[in-house]
C-alpha positions as CSV (number, residue, x, y, z in Angstrom):
1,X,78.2,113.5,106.1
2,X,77.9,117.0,104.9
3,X,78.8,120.2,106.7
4,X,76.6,123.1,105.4
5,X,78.3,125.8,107.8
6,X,81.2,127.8,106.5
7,X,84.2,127.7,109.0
8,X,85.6,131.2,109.3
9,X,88.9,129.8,108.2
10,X,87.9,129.1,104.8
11,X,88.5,131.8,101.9
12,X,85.1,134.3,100.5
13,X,85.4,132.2,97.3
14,X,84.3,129.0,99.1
15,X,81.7,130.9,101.2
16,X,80.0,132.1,98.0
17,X,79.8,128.4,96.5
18,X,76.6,126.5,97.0
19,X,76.9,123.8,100.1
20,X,73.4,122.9,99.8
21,X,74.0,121.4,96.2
22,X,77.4,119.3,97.6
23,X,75.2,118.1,100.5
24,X,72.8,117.0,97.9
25,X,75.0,114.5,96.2
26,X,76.2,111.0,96.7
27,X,79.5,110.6,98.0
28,X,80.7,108.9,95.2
29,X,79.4,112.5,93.2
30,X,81.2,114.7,94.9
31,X,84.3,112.7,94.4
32,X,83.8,111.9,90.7
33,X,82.7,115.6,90.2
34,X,86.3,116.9,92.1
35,X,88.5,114.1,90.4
36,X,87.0,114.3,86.8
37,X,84.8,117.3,86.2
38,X,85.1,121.1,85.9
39,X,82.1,122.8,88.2
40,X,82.1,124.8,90.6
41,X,80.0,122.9,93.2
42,X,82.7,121.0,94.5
43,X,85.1,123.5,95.1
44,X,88.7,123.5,93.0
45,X,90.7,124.8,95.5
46,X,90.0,121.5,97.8
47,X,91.9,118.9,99.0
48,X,91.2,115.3,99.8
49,X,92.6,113.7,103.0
50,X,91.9,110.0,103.9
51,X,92.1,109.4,107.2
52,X,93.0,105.9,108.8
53,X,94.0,105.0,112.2
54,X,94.9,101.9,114.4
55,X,94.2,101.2,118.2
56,X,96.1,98.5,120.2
57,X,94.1,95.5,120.6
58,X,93.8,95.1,124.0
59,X,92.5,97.5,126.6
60,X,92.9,100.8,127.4
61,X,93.0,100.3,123.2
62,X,95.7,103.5,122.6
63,X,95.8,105.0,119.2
64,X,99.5,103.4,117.8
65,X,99.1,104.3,114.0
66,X,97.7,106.8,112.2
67,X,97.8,106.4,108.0
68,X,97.2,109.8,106.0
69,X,97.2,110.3,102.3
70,X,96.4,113.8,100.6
71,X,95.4,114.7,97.1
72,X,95.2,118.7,95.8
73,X,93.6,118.6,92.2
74,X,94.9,122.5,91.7
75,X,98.5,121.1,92.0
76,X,97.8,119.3,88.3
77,X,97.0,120.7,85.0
78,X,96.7,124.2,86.4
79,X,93.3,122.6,88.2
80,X,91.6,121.6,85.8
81,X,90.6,117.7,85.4
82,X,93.1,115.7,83.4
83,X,93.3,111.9,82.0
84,X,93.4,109.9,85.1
85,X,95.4,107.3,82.9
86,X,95.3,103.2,83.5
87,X,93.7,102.5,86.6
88,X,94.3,106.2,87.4
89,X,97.4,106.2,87.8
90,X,97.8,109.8,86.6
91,X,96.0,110.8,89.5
92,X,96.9,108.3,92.0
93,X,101.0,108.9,91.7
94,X,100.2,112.5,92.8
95,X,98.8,111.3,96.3
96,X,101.4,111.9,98.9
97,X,101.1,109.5,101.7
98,X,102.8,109.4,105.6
99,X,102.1,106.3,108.3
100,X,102.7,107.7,112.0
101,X,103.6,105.5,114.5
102,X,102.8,106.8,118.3
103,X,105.5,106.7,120.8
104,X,104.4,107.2,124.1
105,X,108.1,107.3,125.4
106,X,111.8,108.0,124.4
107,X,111.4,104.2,123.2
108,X,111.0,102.7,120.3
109,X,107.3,100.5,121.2
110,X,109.2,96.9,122.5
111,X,107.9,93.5,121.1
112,X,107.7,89.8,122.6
113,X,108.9,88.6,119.0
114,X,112.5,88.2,118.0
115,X,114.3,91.8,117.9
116,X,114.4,91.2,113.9
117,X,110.6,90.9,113.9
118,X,110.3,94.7,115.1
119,X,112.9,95.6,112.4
120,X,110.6,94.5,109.7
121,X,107.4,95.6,111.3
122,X,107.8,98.8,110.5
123,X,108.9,98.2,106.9
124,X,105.2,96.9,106.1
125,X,104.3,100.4,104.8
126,X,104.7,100.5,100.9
127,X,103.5,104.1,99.7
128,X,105.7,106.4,101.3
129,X,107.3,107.1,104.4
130,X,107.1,106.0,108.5
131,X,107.6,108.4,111.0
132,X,107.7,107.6,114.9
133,X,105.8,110.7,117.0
134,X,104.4,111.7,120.2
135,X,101.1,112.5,120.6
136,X,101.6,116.2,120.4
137,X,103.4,116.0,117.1
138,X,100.8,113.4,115.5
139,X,98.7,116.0,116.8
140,X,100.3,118.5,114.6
141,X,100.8,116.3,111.7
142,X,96.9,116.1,112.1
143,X,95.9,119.8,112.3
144,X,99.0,120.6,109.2
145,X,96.7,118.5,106.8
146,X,92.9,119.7,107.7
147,X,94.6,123.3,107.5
148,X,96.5,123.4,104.3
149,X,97.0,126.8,102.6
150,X,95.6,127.8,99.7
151,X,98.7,130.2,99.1
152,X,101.7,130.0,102.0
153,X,103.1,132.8,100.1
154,X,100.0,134.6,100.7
155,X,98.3,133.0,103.8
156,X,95.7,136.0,104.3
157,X,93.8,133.9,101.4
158,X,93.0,131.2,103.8
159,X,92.5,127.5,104.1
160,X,91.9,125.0,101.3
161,X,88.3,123.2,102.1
162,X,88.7,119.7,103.1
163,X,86.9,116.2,101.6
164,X,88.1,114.1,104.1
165,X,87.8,109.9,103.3
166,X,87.4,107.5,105.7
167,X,87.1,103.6,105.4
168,X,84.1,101.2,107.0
169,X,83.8,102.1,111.2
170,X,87.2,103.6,111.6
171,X,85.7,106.9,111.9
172,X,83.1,106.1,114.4
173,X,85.5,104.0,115.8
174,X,87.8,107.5,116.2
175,X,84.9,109.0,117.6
176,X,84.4,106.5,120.5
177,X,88.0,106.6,121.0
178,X,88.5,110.6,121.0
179,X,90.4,110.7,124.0
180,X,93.3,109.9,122.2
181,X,94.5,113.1,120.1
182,X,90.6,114.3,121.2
183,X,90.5,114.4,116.9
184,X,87.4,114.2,114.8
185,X,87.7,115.7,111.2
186,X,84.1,116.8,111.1
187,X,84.5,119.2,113.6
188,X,87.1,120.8,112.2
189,X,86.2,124.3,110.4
190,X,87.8,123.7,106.8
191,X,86.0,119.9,106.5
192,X,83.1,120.6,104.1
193,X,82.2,117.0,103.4
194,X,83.2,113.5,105.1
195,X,82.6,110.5,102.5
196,X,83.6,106.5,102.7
197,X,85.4,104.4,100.3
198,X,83.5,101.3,101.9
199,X,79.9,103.1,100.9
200,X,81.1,104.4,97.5
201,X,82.1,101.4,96.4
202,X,78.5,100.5,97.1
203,X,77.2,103.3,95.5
204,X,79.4,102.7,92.1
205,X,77.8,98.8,91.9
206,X,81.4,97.3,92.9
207,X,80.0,95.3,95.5
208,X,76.6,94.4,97.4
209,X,78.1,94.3,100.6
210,X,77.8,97.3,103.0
211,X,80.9,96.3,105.3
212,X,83.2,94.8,102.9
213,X,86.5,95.1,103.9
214,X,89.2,96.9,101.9
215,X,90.8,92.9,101.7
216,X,87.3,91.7,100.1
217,X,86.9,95.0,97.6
218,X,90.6,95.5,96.1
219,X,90.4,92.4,94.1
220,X,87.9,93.3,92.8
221,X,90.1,95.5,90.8
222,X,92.5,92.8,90.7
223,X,94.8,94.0,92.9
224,X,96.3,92.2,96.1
225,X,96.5,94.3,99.2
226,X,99.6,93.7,101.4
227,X,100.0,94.1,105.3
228,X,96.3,96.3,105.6
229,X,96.7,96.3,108.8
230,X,99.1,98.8,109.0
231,X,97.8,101.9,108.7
232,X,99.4,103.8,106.7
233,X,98.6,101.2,103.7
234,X,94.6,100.9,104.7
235,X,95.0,104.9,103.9
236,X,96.3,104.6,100.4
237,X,94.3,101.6,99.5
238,X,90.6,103.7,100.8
239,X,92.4,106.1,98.7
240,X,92.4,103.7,95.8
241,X,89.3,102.2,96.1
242,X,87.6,105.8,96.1
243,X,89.4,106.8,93.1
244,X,89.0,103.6,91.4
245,X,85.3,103.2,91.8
246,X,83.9,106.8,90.9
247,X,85.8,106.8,88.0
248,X,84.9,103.0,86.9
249,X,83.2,103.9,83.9
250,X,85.8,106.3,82.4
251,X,88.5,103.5,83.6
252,X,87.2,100.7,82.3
253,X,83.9,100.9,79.8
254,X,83.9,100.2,76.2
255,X,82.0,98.8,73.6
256,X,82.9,95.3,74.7
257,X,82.7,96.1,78.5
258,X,79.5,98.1,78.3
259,X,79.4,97.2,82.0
260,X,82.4,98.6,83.0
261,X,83.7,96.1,84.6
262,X,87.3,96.6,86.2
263,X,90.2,94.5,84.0
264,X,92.4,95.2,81.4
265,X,89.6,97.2,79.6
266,X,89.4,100.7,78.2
267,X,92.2,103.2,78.9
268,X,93.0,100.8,81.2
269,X,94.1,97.8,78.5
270,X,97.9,98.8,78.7
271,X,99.3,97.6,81.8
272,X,97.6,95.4,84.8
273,X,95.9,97.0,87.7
274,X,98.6,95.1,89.6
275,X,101.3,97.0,87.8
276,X,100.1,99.8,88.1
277,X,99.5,99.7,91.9
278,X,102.8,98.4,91.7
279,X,104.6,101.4,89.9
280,X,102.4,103.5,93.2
281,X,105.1,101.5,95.6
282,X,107.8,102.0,93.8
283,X,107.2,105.6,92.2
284,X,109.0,108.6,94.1
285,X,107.2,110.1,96.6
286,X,105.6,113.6,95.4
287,X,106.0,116.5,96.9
288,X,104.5,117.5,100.2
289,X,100.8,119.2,99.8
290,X,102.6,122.1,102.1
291,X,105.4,124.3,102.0
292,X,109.1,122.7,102.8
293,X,112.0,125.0,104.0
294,X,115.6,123.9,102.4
295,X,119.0,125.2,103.5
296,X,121.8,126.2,101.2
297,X,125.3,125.0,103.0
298,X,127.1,128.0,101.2
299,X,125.1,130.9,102.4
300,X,123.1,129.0,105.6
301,X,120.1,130.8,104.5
302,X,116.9,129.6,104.6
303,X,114.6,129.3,101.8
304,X,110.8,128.3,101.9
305,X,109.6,126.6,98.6
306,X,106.2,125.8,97.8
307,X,105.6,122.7,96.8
């Protein structure tokens, strides 16, 4: 889905570019085009923001998780496209992920299990870090990343445009279930495209099937996902299986894999697509995508950094 109406939030550069020609591509073009190529119909100065959330499974089915992972390509190699390295992990160690966890009370969310149970629950999230919110704060969390500055230092130059990702139904199902946060990316003003791991995986010949699930398509790739059903994992592995599949055939083809098929091929003969997903979980966290405020305990003044 493709949104050929400027918001008013986004900067004059953006309004000039061509929307018509990004609404013209595949979804896996416009990704491949932003990740590994220098024009100027997918605009440089966006930022992709996949999306996943997670609804109890019983009714009134209340939003409990939301996963969010965020990519800016200007934040590397002054914005220009660099070597996405084995099994792009160049790329993929600068996507800075947060799981939210929903707290409708002072509480922490009880469980029938044994109290350890709860304890390791919410250790299942490997790329980064949980946070337990109310509504109203995932709500900001939410509105921070569509509405990222372009400069904070400078915020009269607006609003980076948005590629949001999504995986399979969860954004239909977000739709259906809007009542909860009342949140769909489309409609917000600095969203210029929405595009799906599940269908560009299609569209980069990974796999036939139209609803594979991210547990069917990351072995592929010869990785093993662990605990997808929290959501703050399903958000980094769409993320993985978007960047992975556009850039197949710079990942993995040569002269004896003229097919590119994923493996120890390529640039990617080095290490293991397991190792490297690995080295993801284990690598610091980068930077937020937005400005941080740190204190000095000497002077107690404030001091924004961009970041």
């Amino acid at each position: 889905m493709y949104r050929t109406d400027r918001g008013s939030r986004c900067t004059d550069e953006v309004e000039l570019l061509s929307l018509t020609l990004l609404s013209a591509k595949h979804q896996q073009g416009i990704l491949h085009h932003y990740l590994y190529q220098n024009q100027d119909d997918v605009p440089k100065e966006a930022v992709l923001v996949t999306l996943h959330r997670k609804w109890s499974n019983q009714p009134p089915y209340v939003l409990t998780e939301i996963g969010i992972s965020t990519y800016t390509r200007q934040h590397l190699n002054c914005g220009f496209p660099c070597p996405p390295g084995p099994h792009a992990e160049g790329l993929l160690h600068n996507v800075w992920c947060m799981h939210l966890r929903i707290c409708r009370s002072p509480h922490l969310p009880s469980t029938d299990a044994s109290p350890d149970a709860f304890l390791y629950s919410i250790c299942h999230f490997h790329f980064g870090t949980s946070v337990f919110v109310t509504e109203i704060e995932a709500q900001d969390w939410l509105y921070t990343f569509l509405y990222q500055q372009i400069d904070e230092v400078r915020p009269e130059k607006g609003y980076r445009p948005v590629i949001c990702i999504t995986y399979g139904e969860n954004d239909a199902l977000g739709k259906i279930r809007k009542a909860d946060l009342d949140f769909v990316p489309i409609n917000m003003d600095t969203t210029i495209a929405m595009v799906n791991a599940q269908d560009i995986a299609v569209q980069a010949n990974i796999t036939r099937h139209h609803n594979a699930t991210i547990e069917y398509v990351l072995p592929i790739f010869k990785i093993t996902p662990f605990h997808v059903g929290n959501a703050g994992n399903a958000a980094m592995y769409a993320t993985i299986i978007a960047f992975l599949s556009v850039l197949r055939h710079n990942l993995y083809h040569s002269e004896d894999n003229p097919r590119a098929k994923p493996g120890q091929k390529s640039i990617s003969s080095t290490k293991t697509a397991t190792s490297a997903t690995q080295g993801l979980m284990e690598h610091p966290t980068p930077v937020p995508p937005f400005g941080v405020t740190t204190y000095c305990g000497k002077s107690l003044h404030s001091m924004p950094l961009w970041s």
